[in-house]
matplotlib code that plots the C-alpha trace (Angstrom):
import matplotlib.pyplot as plt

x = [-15.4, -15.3, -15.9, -13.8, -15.3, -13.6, -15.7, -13.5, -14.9, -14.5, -11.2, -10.1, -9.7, -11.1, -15.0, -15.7, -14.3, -16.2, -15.9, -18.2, -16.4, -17.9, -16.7, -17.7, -21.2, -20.3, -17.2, -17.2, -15.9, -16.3, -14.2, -10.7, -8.8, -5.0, -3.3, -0.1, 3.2, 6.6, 8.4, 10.3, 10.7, 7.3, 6.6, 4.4, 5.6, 9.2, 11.1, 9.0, 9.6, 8.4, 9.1, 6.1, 5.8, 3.3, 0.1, -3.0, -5.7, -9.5, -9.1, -12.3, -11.0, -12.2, -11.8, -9.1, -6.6, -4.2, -4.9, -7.8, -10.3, -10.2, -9.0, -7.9, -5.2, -4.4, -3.3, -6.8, -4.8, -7.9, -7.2, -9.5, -8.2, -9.6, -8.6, -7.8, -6.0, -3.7, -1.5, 1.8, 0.5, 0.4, 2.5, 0.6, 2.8, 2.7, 1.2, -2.4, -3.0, -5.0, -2.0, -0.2, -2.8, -2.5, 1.0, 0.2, -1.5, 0.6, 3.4, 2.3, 1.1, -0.6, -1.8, 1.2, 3.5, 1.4, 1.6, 5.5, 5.4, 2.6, 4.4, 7.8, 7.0, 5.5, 8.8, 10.3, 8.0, 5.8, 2.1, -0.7, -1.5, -4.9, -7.7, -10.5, -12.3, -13.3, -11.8, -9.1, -8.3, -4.7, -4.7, -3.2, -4.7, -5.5, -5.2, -7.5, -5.4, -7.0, -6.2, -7.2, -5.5, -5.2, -6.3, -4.4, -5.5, -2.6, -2.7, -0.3, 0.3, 2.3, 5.6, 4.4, 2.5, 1.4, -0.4, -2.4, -4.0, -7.7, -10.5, -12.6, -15.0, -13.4, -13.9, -12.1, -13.2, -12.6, -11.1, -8.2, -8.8, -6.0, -5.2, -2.4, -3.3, -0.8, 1.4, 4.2, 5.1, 7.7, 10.7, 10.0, 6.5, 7.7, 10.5, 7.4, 4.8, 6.4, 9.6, 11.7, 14.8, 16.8, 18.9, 16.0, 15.6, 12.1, 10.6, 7.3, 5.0, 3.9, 7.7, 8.7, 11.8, 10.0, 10.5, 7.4, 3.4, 2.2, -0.1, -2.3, -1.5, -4.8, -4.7, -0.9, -1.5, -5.1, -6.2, -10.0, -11.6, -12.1, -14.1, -17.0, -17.3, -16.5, -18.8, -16.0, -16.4, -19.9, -20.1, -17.5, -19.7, -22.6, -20.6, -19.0, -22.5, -23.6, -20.5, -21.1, -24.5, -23.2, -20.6, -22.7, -23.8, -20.9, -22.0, -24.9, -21.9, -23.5, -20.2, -18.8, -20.2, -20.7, -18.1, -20.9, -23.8, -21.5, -20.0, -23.7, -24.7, -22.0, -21.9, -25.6, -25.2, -21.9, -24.2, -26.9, -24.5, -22.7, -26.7, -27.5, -29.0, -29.4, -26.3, -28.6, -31.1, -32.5, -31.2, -33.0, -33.0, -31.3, -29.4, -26.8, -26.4, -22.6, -23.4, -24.8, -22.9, -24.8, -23.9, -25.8, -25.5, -28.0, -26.6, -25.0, -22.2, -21.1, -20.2, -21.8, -21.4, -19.7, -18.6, -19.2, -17.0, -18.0, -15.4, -16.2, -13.4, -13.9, -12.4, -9.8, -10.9, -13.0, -16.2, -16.0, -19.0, -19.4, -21.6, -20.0, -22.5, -23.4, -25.7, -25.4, -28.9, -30.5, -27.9, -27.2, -24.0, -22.7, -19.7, -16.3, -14.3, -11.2, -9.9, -6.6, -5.1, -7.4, -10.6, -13.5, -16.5, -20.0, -21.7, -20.2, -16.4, -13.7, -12.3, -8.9, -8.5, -7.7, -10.9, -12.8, -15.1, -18.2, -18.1, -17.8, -20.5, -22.8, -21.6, -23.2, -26.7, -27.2, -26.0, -28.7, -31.6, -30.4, -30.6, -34.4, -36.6, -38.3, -35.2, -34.6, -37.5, -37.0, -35.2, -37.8, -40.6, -41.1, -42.5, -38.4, -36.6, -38.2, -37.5, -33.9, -32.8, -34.9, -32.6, -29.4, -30.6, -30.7, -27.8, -26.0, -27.0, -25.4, -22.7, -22.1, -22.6, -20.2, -17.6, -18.8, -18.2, -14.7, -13.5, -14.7, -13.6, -17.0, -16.5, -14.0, -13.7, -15.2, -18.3, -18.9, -18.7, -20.8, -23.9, -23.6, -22.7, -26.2, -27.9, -26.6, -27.3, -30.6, -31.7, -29.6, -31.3, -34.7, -34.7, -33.3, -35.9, -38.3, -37.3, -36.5, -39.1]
y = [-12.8, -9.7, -5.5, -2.6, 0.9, 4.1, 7.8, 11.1, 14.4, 17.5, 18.2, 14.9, 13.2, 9.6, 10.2, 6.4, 2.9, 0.2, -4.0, -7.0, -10.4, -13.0, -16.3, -20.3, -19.9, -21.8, -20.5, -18.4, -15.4, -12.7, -9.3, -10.3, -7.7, -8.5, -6.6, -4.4, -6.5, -5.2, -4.2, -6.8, -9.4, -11.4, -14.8, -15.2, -18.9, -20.3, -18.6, -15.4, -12.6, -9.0, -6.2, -5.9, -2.5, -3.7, -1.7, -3.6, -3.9, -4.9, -8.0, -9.6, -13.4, -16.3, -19.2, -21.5, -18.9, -16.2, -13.8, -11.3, -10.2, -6.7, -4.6, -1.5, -1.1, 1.4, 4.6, 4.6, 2.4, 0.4, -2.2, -4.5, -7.1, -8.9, -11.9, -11.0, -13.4, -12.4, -14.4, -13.8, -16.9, -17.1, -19.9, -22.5, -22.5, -18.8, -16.6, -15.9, -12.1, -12.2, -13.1, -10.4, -7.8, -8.8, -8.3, -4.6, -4.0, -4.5, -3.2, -0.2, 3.8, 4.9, 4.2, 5.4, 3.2, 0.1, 0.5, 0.5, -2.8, -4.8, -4.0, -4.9, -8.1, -9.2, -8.9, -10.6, -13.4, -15.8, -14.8, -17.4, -20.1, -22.1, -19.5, -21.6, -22.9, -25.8, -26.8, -24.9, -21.3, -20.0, -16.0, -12.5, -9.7, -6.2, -4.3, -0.8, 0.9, 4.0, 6.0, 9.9, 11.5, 9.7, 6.4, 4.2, 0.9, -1.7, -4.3, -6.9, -10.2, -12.3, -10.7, -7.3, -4.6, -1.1, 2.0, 4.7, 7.1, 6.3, 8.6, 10.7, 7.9, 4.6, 0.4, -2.4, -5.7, -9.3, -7.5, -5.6, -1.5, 0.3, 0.8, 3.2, 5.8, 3.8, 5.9, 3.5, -0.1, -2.8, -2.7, -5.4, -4.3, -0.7, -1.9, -3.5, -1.3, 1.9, 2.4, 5.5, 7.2, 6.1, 8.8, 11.2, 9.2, 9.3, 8.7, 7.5, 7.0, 10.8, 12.0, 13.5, 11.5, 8.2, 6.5, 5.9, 5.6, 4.2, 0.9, -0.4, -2.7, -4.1, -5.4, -6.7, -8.8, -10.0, -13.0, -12.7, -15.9, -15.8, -12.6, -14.8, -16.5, -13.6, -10.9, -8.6, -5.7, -5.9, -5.3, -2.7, -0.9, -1.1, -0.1, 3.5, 4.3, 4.3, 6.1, 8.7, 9.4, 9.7, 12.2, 14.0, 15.2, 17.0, 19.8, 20.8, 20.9, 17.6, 15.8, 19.4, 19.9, 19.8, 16.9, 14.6, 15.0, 14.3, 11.0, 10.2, 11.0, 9.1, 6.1, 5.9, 5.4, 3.1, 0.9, 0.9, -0.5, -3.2, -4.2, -3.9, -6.6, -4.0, -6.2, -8.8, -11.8, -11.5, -14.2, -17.7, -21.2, -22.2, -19.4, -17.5, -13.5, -13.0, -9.7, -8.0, -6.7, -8.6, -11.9, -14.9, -18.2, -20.7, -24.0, -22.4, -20.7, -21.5, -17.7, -15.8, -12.3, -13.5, -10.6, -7.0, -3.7, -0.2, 2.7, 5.8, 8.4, 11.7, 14.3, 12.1, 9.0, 6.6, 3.9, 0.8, -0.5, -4.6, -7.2, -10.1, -12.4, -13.2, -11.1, -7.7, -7.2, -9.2, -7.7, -5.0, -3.0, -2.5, -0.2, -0.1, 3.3, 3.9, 7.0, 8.1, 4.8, 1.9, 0.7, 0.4, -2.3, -0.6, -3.6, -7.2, -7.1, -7.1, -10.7, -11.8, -14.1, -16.9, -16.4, -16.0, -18.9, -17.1, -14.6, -17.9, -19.2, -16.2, -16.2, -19.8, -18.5, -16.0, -18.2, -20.7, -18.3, -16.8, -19.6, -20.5, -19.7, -17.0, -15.0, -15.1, -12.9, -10.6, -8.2, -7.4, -6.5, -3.2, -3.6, -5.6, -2.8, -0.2, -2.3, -3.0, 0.6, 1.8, -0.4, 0.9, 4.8, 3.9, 2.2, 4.8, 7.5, 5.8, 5.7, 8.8, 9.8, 7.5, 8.7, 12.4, 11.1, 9.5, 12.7, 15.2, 13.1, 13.4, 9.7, 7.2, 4.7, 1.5, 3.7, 4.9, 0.8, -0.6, 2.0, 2.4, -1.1, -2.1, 0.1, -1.2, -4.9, -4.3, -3.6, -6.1, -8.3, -7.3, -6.8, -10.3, -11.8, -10.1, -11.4, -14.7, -17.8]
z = [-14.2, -12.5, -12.8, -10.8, -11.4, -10.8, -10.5, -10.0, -8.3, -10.5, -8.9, -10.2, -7.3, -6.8, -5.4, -5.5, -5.8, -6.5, -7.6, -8.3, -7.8, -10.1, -9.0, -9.2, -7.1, -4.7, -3.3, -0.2, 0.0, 3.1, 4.2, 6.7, 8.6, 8.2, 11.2, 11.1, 11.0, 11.6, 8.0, 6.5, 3.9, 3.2, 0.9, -1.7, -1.8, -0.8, -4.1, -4.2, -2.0, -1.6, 1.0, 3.0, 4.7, 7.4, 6.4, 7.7, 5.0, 4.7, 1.7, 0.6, 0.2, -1.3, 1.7, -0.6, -0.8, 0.4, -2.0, -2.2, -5.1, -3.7, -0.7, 0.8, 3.2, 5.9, 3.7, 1.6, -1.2, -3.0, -5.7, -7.8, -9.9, -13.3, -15.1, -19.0, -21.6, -23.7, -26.4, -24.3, -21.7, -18.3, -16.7, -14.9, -12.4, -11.9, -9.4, -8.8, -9.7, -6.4, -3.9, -6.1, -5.1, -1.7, -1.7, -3.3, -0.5, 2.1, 0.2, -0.9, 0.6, -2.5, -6.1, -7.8, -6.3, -6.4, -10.3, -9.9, -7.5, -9.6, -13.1, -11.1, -10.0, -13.1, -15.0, -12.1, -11.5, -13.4, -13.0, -13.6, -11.2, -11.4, -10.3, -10.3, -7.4, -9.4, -12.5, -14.1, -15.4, -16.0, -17.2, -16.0, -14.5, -15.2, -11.3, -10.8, -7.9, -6.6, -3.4, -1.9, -4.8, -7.7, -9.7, -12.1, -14.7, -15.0, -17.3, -17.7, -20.2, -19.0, -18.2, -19.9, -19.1, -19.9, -17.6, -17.7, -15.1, -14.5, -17.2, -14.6, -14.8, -16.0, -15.2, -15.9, -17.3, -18.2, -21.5, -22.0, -22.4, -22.8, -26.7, -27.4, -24.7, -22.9, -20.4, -19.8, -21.3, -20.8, -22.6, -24.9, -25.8, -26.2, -29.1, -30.8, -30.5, -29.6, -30.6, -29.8, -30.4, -27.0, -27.2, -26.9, -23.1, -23.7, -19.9, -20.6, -24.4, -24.8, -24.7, -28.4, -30.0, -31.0, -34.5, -35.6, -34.7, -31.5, -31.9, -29.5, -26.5, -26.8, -30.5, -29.9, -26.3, -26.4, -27.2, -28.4, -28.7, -24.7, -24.7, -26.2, -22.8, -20.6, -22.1, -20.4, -23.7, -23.1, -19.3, -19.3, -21.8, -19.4, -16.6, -18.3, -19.4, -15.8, -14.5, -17.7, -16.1, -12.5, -13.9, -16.1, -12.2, -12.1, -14.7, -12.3, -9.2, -8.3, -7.5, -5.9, -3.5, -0.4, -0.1, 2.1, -0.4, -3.6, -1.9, -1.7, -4.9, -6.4, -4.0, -5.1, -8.3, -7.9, -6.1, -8.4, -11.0, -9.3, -8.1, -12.5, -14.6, -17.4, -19.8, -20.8, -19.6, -16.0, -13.7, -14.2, -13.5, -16.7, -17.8, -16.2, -16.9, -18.5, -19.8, -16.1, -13.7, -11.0, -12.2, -11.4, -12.3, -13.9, -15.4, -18.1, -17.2, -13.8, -12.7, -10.6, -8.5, -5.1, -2.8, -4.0, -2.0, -2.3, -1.5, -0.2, -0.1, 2.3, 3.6, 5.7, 5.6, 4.1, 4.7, 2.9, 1.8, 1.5, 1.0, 2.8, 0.6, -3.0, -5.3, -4.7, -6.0, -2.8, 0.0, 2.1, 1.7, 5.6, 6.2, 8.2, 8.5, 8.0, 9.8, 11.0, 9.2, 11.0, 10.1, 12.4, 12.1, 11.8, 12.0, 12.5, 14.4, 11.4, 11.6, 11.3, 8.6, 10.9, 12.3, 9.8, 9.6, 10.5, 7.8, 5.2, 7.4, 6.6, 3.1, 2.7, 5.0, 2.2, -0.6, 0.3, 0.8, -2.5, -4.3, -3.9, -6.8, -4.8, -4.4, -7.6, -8.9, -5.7, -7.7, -10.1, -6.9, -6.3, -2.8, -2.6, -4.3, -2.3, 1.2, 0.2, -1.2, 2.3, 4.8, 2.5, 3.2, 7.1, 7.0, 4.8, 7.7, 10.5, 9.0, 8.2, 12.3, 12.2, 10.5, 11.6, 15.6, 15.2, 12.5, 15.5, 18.3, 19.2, 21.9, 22.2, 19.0, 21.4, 22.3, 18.5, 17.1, 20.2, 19.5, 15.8, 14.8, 17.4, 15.1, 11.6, 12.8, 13.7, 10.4, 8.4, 10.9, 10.5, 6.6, 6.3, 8.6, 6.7, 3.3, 4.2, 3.3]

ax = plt.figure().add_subplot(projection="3d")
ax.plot(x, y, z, "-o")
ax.set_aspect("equal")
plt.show()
């Protein structure tokens, strides 16, 4: 199960991004760079095709699959994805919702147009698939698509779908969230739901002209019984009560400015939410956490937070923030930039996914160590808490010279990633050695 979070500056742009990946705990997942391709027509599989523009994107992918969790492409475009069930089924035999994201990505410039593609292709083509690493799990996917300007949630059941624009501070869930504050629907769901008077060529759900009441997309597409498993209500609860107290900064000009110091503000407290066990029992042994953001798995269920990306929009241009390992609560979030539409490593060289065996290979490192009954109670040390949110600060500070050098042309890109990406290594290196048995 999985959480995407949105926060808006007070000029209502998108401040930051940010997603949790909950996945079976053992299944690799680590950041690849796809390149830029020449425009042209691109395969899903042999009887689905898309028109792939050629942006290159950053897509955190699990190592059985094409598709991506999350990911942000050249033009700042960043999309999450979550699995939701609805009573309009997905087909077995569908598409994944995370090659669909993928294909989003390299698709689409911006956040508005990625809602067009993903609610496109879902009328077009079946969506489902088997999503599970192990086992089985057919559903469709809700998509949170941000860029500089402007955010957007998507939900979809099936062939339908219905959008809004993102609330100044919003997250999506294992749980469907948009009721009837809908902005578009299907055609189908609109005649049952919210019917209009086609002559009035109403153009989206707020238009005047309609026949009668509008009723919620939630109530008519989901299928409840599966939210006792997947705790998604509960978690997005716990999520817009952080980003309500990161926005409530905002009154006091905290998310204003300066532009810098309100990116940090807010990419602090992004952080300390995807890194939250505040939804319900601490990890354990026996018992995994459902209800926290930080997932982690015990016996019981067999979930737990994989991958976890962070973005950072600025004034042209962005860092993304990863994990490239499990538990986001026991790892450092290192950055890449992304200025002038490519991204730059600050810390290990971006991998193509062909190559990317040593980021899985790192994945399982951390995995490992994570699993030992020691780093299990790290999280609740203060002496660990203090160490961990200490390396993020240094970390944080380089690369924001970073950023700073390659915005002002300051040195060439090669001499920026050689000395700042030294830097960054050095103490992921020496705060892992330290914390490792």
């Amino acid at each position: 199960m999985c959480d995407t979070l949105i926060l808006h500056d007070t000029s209502g742009k998108p401040l930051v991004f940010g997603k949790n990946s909950d996945r079976h705990p053992e299944e690799p997942q680590t950041l690849v760079y796809c390149a830029p391709r020449n425009p042209g027509t691109a395969k899903i599989r042999e009887s689905v095709e898309y028109a792939d523009k050629g942006y290159a994107f950053l897509l955190s992918k699990p190592s059985w699959i094409a598709g991506g969790e999350m990911g942000i492409n050249s033009q700042g475009l960043a999309i999450g994805n979550e699995a939701v069930f609805s009573r309009f089924k997905a087909d077995e035999s569908g598409v994944l919702g995370m090659d669909i994201l993928r294909a989003a990505l390299s698709a689409c410039s911006g956040a508005k147009e990625a809602v067009d593609f993903i609610t496109s292709f879902v009328e077009k083509h079946a969506q489902g698939g088997n999503g599970a690493y192990k086992g089985k799990l057919v559903y469709s996917n809700s998509f949170l698509a941000a860029d500089y300007e402007e955010a957007y949630v998507i939900e979809t059941a099936g062939n339908r779908w219905a959008w809004r624009k993102a609330m100044v501070a919003d997250a999506i869930s294992n749980t469907y969230c948009i009721e009837d504050d809908y902005k578009r629907l299907d055609n189908q769901t609109r005649k049952e739901i919210a019917p209009v008077n086609e002559r009035a060529a109403c153009s989206d759900e707020s238009d005047p002209g309609r026949k009668g009441a509008r009723n919620s997309w939630k109530k008519h597409v989901e299928d409840r019984k599966y939210l006792l498993f997947t705790k998604g209500e509960q978690r997005r609860s716990s999520s817009l009560a952080g980003l309500m107290r990161a926005a409530a900064l905002a009154s006091g000009g905290g998310l204003s400015a300066p532009a810098q110091s309100s990116s940090e503000a807010a990419l602090a407290s992004l952080v300390a939410i995807l890194r939250s066990h505040e939804g319900g029992a601490k990890p354990g042994a026996l018992l995994g956490g459902m209800k926290n953001l930080c997932m982690h798995s015990g016996i019981y269920p067999k979930s737990a937070t994989t991958a976890s990306m962070a973005v950072e929009y600025l004034p042209g241009g962005a860092i993304v923030w990863y994990t490239g390992a499990p538990y986001p609560c026991v790892a450092l979030y290192k950055p890449a930039l992304l200025w002038g539409g490519r991204f730059y490593s600050i810390w290990k060289p971006l991998a193509d996914e062909s190559k990317a065996e040593a980021g899985y290979g790192y994945w399982k490192t951390r995995a490992t160590w994570a699993g030992r009954p020691r780093a299990r109670s790290l999280p609740s040390q203060d002496a660990f808490v203090h160490s961990r949110d200490e390396a993020q600060k240094s970390i944080l500070t380089i690369a924001r010279q970073a950023f700073d050098a390659l915005s002002k042309d300051k040195a060439p890109p090669e001499r920026v990633l050689s000395v700042y990406a030294g830097e960054v290594s050095a103490i992921v290196g020496e705060w892992e050695e330290r914390w490792a048995e």
